[in-house]
N, C-alpha and C positions, 0 to 999 in steps of 0.2 A: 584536678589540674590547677585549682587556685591556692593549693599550698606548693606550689614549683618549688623544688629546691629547700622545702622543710627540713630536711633531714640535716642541712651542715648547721641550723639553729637550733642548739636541742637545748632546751630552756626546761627541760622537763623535771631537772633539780635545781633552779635558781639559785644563784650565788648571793652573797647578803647585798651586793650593789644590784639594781638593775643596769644603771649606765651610771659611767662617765664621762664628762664630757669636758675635752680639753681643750681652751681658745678663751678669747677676750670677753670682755664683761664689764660695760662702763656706763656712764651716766647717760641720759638722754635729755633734753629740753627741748617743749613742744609751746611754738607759739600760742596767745591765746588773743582771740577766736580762733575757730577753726577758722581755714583759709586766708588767715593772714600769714601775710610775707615777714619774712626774721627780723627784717629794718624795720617796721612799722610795729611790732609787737610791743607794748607795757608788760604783760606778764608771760610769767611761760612756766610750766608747768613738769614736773620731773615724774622718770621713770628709769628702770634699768635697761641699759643697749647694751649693743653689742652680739655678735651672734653668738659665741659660746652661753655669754649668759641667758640669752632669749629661750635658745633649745633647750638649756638646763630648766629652766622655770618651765617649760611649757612639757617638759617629761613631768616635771614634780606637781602642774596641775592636774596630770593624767593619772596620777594616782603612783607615780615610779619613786623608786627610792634611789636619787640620784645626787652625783657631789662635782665639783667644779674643778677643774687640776688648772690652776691661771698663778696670777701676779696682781695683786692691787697695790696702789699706793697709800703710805702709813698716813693722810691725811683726810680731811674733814670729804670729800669725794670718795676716797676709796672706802671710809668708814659707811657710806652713806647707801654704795655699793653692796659693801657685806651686808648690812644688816638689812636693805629691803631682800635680798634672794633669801637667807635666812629666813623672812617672816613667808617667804612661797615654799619654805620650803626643800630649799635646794642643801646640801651640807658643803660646807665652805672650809673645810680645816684642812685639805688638802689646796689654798688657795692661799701664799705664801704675798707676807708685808715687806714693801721694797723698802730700801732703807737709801737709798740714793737723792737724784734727782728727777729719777723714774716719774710719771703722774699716768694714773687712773683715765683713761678713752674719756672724751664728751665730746658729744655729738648734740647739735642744734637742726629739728630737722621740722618741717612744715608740714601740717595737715591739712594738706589737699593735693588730687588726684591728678592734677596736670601741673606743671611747670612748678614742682614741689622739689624745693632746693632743701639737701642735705650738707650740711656743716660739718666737719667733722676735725679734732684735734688730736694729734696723734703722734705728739712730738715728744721720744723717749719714752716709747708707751710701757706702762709696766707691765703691761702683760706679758711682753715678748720677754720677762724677766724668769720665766717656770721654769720648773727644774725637775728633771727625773731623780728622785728621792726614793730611797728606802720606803720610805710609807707610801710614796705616789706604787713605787711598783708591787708594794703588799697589796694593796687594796686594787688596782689593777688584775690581778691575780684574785679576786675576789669579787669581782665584777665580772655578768654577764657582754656587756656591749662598753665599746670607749669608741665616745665620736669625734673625731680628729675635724677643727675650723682651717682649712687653709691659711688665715692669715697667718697662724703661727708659726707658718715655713720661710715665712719673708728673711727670718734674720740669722744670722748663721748658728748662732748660742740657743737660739729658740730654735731652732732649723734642726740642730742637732740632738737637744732632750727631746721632741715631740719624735723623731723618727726612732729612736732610742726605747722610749715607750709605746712606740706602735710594734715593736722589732718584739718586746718583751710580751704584749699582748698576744700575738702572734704563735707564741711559746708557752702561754698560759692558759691557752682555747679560750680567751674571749674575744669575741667579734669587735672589727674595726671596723666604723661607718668613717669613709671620706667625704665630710663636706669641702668642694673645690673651695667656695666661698673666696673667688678671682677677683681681686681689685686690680687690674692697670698699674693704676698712681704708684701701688707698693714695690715695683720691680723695675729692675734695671730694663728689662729685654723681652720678648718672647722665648728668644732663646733660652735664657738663664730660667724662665718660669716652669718651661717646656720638664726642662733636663730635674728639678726640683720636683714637678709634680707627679713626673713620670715613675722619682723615687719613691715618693710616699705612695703612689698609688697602687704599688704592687705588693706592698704592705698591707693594703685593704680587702677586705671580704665585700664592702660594698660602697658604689659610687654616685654618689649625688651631685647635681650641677646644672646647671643650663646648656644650650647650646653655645654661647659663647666662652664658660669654663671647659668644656667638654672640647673645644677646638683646642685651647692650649694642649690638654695631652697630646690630640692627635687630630690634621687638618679634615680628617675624613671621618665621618662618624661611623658610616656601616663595620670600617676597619675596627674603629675601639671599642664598639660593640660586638665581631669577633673576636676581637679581645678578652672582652670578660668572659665568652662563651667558655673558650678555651682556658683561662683561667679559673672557672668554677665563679667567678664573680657576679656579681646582683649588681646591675645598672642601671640608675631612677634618673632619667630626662623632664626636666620640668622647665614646662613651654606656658609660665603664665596663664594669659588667659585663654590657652589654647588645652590647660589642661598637665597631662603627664605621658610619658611612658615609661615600664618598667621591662626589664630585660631580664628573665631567671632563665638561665638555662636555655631550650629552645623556644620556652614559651613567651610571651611578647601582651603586656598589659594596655592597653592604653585607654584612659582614663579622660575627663572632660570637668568640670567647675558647677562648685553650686552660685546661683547668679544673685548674689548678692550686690547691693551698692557699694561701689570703694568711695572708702572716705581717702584712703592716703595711699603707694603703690609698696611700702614697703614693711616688712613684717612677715609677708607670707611665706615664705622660703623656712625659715625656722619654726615658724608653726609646725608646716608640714612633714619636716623632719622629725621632731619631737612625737608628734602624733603616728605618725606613720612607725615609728622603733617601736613606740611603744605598744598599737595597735597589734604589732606583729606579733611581737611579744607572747601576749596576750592569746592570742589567735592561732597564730602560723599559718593565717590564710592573706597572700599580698591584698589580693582584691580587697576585703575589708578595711585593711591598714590606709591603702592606699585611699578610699573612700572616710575614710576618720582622718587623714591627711588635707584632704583636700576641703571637708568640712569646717578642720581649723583654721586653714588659710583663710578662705570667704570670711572668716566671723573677724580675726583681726584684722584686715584690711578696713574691714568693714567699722571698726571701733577706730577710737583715738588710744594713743600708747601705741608700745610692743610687749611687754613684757608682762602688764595691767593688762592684757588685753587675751593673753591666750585665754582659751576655753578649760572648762570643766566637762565631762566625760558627759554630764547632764544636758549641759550646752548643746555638746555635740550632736547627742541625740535627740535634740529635739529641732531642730534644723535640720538631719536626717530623715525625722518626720513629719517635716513642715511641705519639704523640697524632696526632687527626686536630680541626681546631679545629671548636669547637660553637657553633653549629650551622653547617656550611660556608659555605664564601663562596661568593655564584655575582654576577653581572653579572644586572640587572633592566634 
């Protein structure tokens, strides 16, 4: 029963990609001390943000052979960009030089766990600059999973290649994971977010979010969850520190947190995505996935960084068997 719905992932011939993963990828700066506020900080300290590129690095410290389909910008940030995910790891040549006045995501974000203010710049982002390309959709077609960042829907030119290559995936048998990855700030309306997400999501084999991205699709959750049923679709609700649930089919996962100290509240969402494709992967059993998911999340919260910060599969398992996660996971 804990491989529900195995059968529509059949990974049993891998494709030379294990994923792709399409969405933003940009600089981060971390106060320093910890728990100092952005105003007061002398130094701060860099890593790679952004969620497309978090999940890609933390697939490629899981041992995945994975590549980034974005936008950076042709300068001293965007270069700085490539080449830390390059040194994790991640392959970058599907990840096109803006030549504009486009600039590469930064984000200024605080390490500490209450009243931890994130910054974030986002003005002409070059990411929103991708493009469905010949080579993006070779290698698409070449790839087992391609994980779609909601941000990349916000803009109409981005709006349009990312639903274009979910459309091609679709057609190529590999798996599309929907991350909602809902910002407010970026959209006109709920209306306009609604009718956007509602497109891509029927596009997807499987849907990640919270309960507040999961309202945008639809005001009622038990509805979007027969939704998926009736769709064939896989639905992962992640409730912080309350945990998860996952929806395959009739069966119903619901999962709980290893108790770890958070140093900061953000990071863990991409962890667990990352972990959780790739555990799957690997496995074909959710409960596992789900459980190497949730182990990643505790360990980055728990460090400083995002991207520094995911786990190695050794990590994982030894938190695994340090801790037993609370309150256990069983199948309902």
């Amino acid at each position: 029963m804990s491989k529900a719905n195995a059968s529509q992932f059949d990974y049993s011939s891998p494709r030379p990609w294990h994923a792709l993963v399409l969405g933003r990828a940009g600089m981060d700066l971390y106060p320093e001390p910890d728990d100092c506020k952005i105003q007061d900080a002398l130094t701060f300290t860099s890593d790679i943000g952004g969620s497309g590129g978090n999940i890609a690095v933390a697939m490629a410290k899981a041992g995945a052979r994975v590549g980034l389909i974005s936008a950076l910008s042709d300068d001293a940030v965007g270069k700085f960009v490539r080449r830390r995910l390059q040194q994790t790891g991640v392959d970058v040549s599907l990840t096109i030089n803006t030549s504009g006045n486009e600039r590469t995501s930064l984000a200024l974000a605080e390490v500490r766990n209450t009243d931890c203010e994130v910054v974030m710049y986002r003005n002409d982002a070059a990411d929103l600059k991708l493009q469905c390309t010949d080579p993006v959709k070779l290698a698409v077609t070449d790839s087992s999973n391609l994980v779609i960042t909601g941000t990349s829907l916000i803009d109409p030119d981005s709006r349009r290649h990312t639903l274009e290559i979910m459309t091609h995936a679709n057609k190529s048998g590999c798996q599309v994971w929907l991350d909602l990855d809902y910002r407010a700030w970026n959209w006109p309306s709920l209306e306009a977010t609604r009718a956007v997400y509602n497109d891509a999501a029927a596009l997807a084999q499987v849907l990640i979010g919270n309960d507040e991205e999961f309202a945008v699709l639809c005001d009622d959750l038990d509805a979007q969850i027969n939704q998926c049923q009736r769709r064939g679709q896989v639905m992962v609700l992640k409730r912080g520190a309350k945990g998860a649930s996952l929806y395959a089919g009739k069966a119903r996962l619901n999962s709980g947190i290893y108790a770890l100290d958070p140093l900061k509240p953000y990071g863990s969402g991409d962890a667990f995505l990352g972990n959780l494709l790739v555990h799957y992967m690997v496995s074909g059993d959710w409960l596992e996935a789900v459980d190497a998911g949730s182990a990643a999340a505790a360990l980055v919260v728990s460090q400083r960084g995002c991207a520094s910060a995911m786990p190695t599969p050794d990590q994982i398992k030894s938190l695994q068997q340090r801790q037993t996660m609370n309150p256990a996971a069983k199948w309902s």
